[in-house]
N, C-alpha and C positions, 0 to 999 in steps of 0.2 A: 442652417446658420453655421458657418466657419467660425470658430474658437481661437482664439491667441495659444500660440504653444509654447512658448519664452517670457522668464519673471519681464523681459523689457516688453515682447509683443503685450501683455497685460496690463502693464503699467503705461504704454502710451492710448491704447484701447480709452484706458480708467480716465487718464488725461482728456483728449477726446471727448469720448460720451458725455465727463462730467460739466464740460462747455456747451453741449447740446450742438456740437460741429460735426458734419460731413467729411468722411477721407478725402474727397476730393477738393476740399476748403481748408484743411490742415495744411496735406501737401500742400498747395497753393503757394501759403501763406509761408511754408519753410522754403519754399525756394527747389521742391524736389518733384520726382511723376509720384502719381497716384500710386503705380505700379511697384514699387520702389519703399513707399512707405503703406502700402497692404502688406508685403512682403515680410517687413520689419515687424508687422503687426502680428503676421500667421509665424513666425519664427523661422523665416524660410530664406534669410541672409542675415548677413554679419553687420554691424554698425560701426562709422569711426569717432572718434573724438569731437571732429566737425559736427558730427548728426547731434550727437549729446549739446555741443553749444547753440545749434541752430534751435533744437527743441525746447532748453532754457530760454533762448530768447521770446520766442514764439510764445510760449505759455506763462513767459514773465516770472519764472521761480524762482523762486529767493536763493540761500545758499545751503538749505536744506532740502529743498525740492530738488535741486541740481544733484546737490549728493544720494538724493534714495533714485533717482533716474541714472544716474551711475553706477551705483551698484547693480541696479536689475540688467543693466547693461553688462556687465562684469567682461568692462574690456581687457584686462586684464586677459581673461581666459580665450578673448577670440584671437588677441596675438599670441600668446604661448602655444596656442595648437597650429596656427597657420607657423609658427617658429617651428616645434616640433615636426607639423608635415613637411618643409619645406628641406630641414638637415635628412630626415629619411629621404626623401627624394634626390641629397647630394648637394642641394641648392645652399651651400654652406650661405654665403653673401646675404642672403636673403634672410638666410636663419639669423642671421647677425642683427639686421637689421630691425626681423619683428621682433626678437628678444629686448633691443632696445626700446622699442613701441610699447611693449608689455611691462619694463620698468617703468616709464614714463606714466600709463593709464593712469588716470585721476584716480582715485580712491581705492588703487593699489596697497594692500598692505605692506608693513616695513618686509618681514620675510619672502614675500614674495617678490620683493623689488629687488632685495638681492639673491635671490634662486634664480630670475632671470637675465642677471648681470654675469653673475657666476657663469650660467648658460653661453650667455653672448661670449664671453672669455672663452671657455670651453674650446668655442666654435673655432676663435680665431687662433686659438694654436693648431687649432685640425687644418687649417689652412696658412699654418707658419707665419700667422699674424702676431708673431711675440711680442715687439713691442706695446703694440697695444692690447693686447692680451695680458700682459705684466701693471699697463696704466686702469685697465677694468678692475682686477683686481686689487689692485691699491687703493680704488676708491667703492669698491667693496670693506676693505680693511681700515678706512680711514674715515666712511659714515656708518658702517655697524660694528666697529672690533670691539668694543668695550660693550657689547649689549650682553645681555646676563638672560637672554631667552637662550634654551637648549638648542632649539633648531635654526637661532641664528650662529651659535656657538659652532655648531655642524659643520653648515656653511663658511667660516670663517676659519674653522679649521681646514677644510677641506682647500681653502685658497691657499694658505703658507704651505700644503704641501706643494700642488698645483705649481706654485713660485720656486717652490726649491729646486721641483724636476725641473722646471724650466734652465734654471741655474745650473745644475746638476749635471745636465744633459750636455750644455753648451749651446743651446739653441739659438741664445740670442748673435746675429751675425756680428763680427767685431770685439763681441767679449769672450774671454778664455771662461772654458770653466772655470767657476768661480766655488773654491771649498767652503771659505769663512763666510761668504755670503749664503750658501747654502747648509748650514750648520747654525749659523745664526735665525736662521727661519723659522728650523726645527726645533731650537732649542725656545723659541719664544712660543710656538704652539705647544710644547712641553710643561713652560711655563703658565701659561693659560686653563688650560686642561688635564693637566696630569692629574688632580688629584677629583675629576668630574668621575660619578659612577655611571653617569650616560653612554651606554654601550657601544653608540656610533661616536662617540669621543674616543672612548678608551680603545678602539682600532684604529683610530688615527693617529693617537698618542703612538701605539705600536707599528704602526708604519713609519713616523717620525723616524721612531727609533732603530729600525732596519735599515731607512734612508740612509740616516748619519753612520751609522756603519759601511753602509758599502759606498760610499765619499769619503771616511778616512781609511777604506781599503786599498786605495790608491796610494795613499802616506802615511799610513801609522797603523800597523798592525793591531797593535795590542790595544792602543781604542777604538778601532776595529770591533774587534772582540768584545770587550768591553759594554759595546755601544748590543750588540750582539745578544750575550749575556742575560743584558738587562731586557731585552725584547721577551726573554723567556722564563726568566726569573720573577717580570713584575705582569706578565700575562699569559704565561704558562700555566694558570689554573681554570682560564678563563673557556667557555664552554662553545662560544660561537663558532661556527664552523671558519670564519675569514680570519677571525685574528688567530685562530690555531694555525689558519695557513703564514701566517706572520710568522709566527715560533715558528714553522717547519723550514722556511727561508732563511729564518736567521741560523737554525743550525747548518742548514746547506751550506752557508756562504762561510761559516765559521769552519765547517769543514774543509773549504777552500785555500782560506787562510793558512790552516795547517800543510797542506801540502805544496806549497809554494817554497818554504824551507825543505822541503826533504821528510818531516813526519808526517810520514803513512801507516803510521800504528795511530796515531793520536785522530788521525783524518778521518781511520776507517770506523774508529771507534763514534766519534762526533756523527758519521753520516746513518750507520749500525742504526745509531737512537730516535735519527730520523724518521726512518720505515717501523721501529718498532713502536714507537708513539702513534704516527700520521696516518699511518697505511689503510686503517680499517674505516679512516672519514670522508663523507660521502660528499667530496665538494674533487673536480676535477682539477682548479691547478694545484691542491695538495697531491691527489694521486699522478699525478703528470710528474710532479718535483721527486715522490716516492720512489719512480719510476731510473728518473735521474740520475736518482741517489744512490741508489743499488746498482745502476751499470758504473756510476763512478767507482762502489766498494770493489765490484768485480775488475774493472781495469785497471784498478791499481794492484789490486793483489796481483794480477798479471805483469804489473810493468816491474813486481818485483819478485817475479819468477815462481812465485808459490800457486804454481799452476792448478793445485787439485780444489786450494778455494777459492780460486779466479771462476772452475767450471761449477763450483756448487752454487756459490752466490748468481753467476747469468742464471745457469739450469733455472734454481727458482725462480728468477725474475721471468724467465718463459712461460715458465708455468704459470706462475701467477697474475702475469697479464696478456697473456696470449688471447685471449677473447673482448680483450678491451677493444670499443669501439672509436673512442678517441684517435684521431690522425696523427697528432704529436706523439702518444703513449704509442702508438706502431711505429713512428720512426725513431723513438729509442730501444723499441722492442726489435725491431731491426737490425739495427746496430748494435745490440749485444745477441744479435743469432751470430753475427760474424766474427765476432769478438769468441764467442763461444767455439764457432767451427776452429779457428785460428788455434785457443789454446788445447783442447783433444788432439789436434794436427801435431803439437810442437809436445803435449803429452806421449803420443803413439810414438815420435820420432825419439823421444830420449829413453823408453822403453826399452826400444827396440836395439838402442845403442847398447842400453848395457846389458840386454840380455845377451849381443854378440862378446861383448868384455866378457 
């Protein structure tokens, strides 16, 4: 006796039998092969929307029969996976389209209708489909912004950033980067969630705030800074490993800041705190930024001729990541071998000068 192996292959089974019907008198009568719905029966294909209204018709369910036949269906999940398989395979378009399938499913729940809009969005930036990737998410943010569940808040968060880089970036064709429009995004996800203890908030919150920093790093220094600051000051205590890589950004970039005018005591000191903080956590783009941050202390001390701490700060940084397997962390660790050989070379050369004096 073959067994149903799907809540739907059991549930149409239970349908079925409890009519005292034949497989091949069901099909029939849905308009499908035999072959086709055994299949559906053994859990050994996928169902569409169609099947689900043909089988209501067929069996005359009310609008509660239709909804527990829906859910055992849970179409829902057979477009999000044919979505997900589909963007692994590259078939962005495609992925676009089941994501929309999979918001659509009847008896979809609210989060899940926008985790896969979100998704569909996603996609169509990965394929420079801004505009409409700016109008999915708008109506992401315009039927769930105001929901007071966490992991719609998540998501909802996660779209004002989504829209700022969009902004941010200049992606969309025709419009300039846009600062006040990207600053007003952040500051309304700020306003939203800043004061949420939910852990996937409060790093969105601090990516907010890195954002708006490095968009008025372009015009305004010191709210720059500012915006910087507060990245470190209001989750600088905070434990998870991504939003310490947040802090560790925001001092990079503040680092940056300083040396654009000329102070490189204040830059070296800002980047110093970097590596003595970040260094020893075990997440890759903080030790990659680490890495960075120490070739920057090192070429700076260089570019202001204080060669003996130019060669101690690279030397360590040799040292200390020279067995790093990461490909980015070898081509900074690269580029400060050279940096390294460069200053010993112009070290030996002014030695040698004045031991001739």
């Amino acid at each position: 006796m073959r067994l149903a192996t799907t809540p739907l292959g059991q549930h149409m089974r239970k349908l079925r039998v409890a009519r005292g019907m034949a497989l091949q008198d069901m099909a029939e009568g849905m308009g499908i092969s035999s072959a086709h719905a055994s299949r559906i029966e053994l859990g050994k294909t996928d169902v569409t929307i169609e099947y689900i209204d043909k089988a209501t018709s067929f069996f005359q369910l009310n609008e509660t029969g239709k909804q527990a036949l829906t859910q055992a269906a849970n179409l829902f999940n057979v477009w999000n996976t044919r979505a997900l398989e589909a963007y692994r395979a590259c078939q962005f378009e495609d992925a676009v389209s089941f994501w929309g399938k999979a918001a659509r499913a009847s008896g979809t729940t609210k989060v899940y209708i926008a985790k896969a809009l979100f998704n569909q969005a996603t996609t169509l930036e990965h394929i420079r489909q801004y505009f409409q990737a700016i109008q999915t998410y708008e109506k992401i943010l315009d039927d769930y912004g105001n929901d007071d569940d966490d992991e719609m808040q998540v998501v909802c968060a996660n779209v004002l950033i989504n829209k700022g880089v969009i902004f941010q970036n200049g992606s969309l064709p025709l419009i300039r980067k846009d600062t006040d429009e990207v600053l007003a995004l952040y500051r309304e996800l700020l306003r939203r969630y800043r004061d949420s203890d939910n852990t996937e908030l409060r790093l969105l919150c601090a990516k907010a705030l890195f954002n708006m920093g490095a968009a008025l790093q372009q015009t305004d220094d010191v709210k720059a800074m500012e915006a910087f600051d507060k990245v470190v000051n209001n989750y600088g205590r905070d434990k998870g490993l991504e939003i310490r890589s947040e802090c560790a950004k925001a001092l990079f970039n503040k680092g940056c800041v300083f040396i654009e005018p000329g102070c490189y005591g204040k830059a070296t000191e800002v980047w110093g705190s970097v590596v003595q903080r970040y260094d020893a956590d075990d997440n890759a783009d903080t030790r990659l930024l680490c890495a960075q941050t120490q070739f920057n202390i090192g070429f700076t001390f260089k570019k202001q001729e204080k060669h003996d701490q130019a060669a101690s700060i690279l030397q360590d940084m040799v040292t200390r990541y020279g067995r790093d397997d990461d490909t980015e962390v070898k081509n900074v660790l690269n580029a400060a071998r050279q940096q390294l050989k460069s200053v010993k070379s112009t070290t030996t050369s002014w030695n040698t000068s004045s031991n001739v004096n």
